[in-house]
C-alpha positions in Angstrom: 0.0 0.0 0.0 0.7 3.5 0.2 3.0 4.8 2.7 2.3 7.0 5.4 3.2 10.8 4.7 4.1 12.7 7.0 5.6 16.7 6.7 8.5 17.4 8.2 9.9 21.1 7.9 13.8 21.1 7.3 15.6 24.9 8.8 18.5 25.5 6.7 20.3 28.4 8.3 23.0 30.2 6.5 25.9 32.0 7.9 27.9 34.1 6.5 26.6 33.8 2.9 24.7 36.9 2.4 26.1 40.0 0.3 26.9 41.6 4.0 29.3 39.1 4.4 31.6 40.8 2.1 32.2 38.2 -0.7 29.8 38.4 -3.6 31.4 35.2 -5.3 29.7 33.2 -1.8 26.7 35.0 -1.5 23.6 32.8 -2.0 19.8 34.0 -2.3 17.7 32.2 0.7 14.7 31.7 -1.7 17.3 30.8 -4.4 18.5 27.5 -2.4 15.0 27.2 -1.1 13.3 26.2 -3.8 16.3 24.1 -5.7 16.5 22.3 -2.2 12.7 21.9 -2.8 12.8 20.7 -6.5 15.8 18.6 -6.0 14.6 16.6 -2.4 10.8 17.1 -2.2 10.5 13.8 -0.4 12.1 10.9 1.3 11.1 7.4 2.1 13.6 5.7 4.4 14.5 2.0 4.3 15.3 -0.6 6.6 19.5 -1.1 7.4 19.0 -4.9 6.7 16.8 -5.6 4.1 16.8 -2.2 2.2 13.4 -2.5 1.8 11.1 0.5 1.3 9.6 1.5 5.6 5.7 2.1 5.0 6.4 6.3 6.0 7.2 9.3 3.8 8.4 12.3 4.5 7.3 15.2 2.8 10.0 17.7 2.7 9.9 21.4 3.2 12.6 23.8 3.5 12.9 27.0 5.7 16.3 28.6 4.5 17.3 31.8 6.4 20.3 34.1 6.8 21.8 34.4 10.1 22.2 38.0 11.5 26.0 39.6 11.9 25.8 38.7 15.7 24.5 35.3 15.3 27.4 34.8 12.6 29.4 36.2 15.5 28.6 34.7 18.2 28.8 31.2 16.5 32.5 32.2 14.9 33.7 32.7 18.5 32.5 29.1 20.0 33.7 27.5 16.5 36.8 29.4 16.9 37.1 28.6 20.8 36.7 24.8 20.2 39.2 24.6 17.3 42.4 21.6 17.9 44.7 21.3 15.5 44.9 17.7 13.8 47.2 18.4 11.4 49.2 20.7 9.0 49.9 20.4 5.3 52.3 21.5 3.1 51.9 21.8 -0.7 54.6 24.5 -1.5 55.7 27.4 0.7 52.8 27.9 2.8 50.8 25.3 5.3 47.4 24.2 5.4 46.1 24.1 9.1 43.4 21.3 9.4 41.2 22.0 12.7 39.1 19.3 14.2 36.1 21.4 16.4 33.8 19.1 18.7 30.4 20.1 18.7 29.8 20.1 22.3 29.8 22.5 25.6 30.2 26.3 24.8 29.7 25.3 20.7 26.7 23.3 20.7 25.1 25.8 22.9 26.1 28.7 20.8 24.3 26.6 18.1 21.4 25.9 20.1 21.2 29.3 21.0 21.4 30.7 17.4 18.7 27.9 16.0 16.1 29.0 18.6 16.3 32.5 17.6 15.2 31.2 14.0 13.1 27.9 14.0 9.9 29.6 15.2 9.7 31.4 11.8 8.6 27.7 10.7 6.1 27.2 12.7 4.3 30.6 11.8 5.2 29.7 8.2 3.2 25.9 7.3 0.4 25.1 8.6 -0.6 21.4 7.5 -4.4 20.2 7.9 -5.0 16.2 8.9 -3.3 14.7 5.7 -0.2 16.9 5.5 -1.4 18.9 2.9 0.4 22.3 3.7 -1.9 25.1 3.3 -1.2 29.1 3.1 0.6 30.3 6.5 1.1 34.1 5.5 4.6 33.8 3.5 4.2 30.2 2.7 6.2 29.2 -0.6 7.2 25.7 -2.3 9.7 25.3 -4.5 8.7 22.0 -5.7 6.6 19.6 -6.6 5.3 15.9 -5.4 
């Protein structure tokens, strides 16, 4: 039979890749990676690790992409920065490659928790779905894709 749908609203937050950021070549429209997000990965049906075969649920992606503010970007390049260990260092020529490892845990994972509950409430004001997981119009509501 059919599989059970169910909607499931993916927040993409972006840091540092708005035109504020100060490199055009990185910037990337929210809507922009919205909607090709939405076209390319509208839904997924998982499967089972041992068999492979098809589970009997589907999610029915959708995608709330935002920018960040300057002092979330901030605040979230300080814990990444505070948390950085160096693992190892390259060299291809005359200068070195510095590979970080950063463990997302204590004063990073909060920054991150902190800095995703500024923003995932926009979602819930943004889809409404009725019983069947039809999403209907929530004020700004938008989909990229189709079924």
């Amino acid at each position: 039979g059919k599989p059970l749908r169910i909607p499931l609203v993916v927040t993409v937050l972006l840091v540092n890749l708005d035109y504020d950021a100060g490199n055009v070549y990185t910037a990337v429209q929210h809507t922009e990676l919205e909607e090709y997000l939405s076209q390319v990965f509208p839904s997924h049906q998982p499967s089972c690790l041992e068999t492979r075969e098809k589970l009997h649920v589907s999610f029915d992606l959708w995608y709330n992409v935002q920018h960040v503010d300057a002092g979330a970007a901030k605040k979230l390049e300080r814990a990444v920065h505070s948390g950085f260990k160096k693992v190892e260092e390259k060299r291809d020529g005359p200068e070195a490659d510095m590979v970080y490892d950063v463990e997302v845990k204590g004063d990073v994972l909060s920054a991150f928790n902190e800095v995703y509950g500024e923003y995932a409430h926009s979602a819930s004001k943004r889809y409404r779905f009725d019983g069947d997981g039809t999403a209907q119009d929530g004020g700004w509501f938008k989909r990229g894709g189709g079924r």
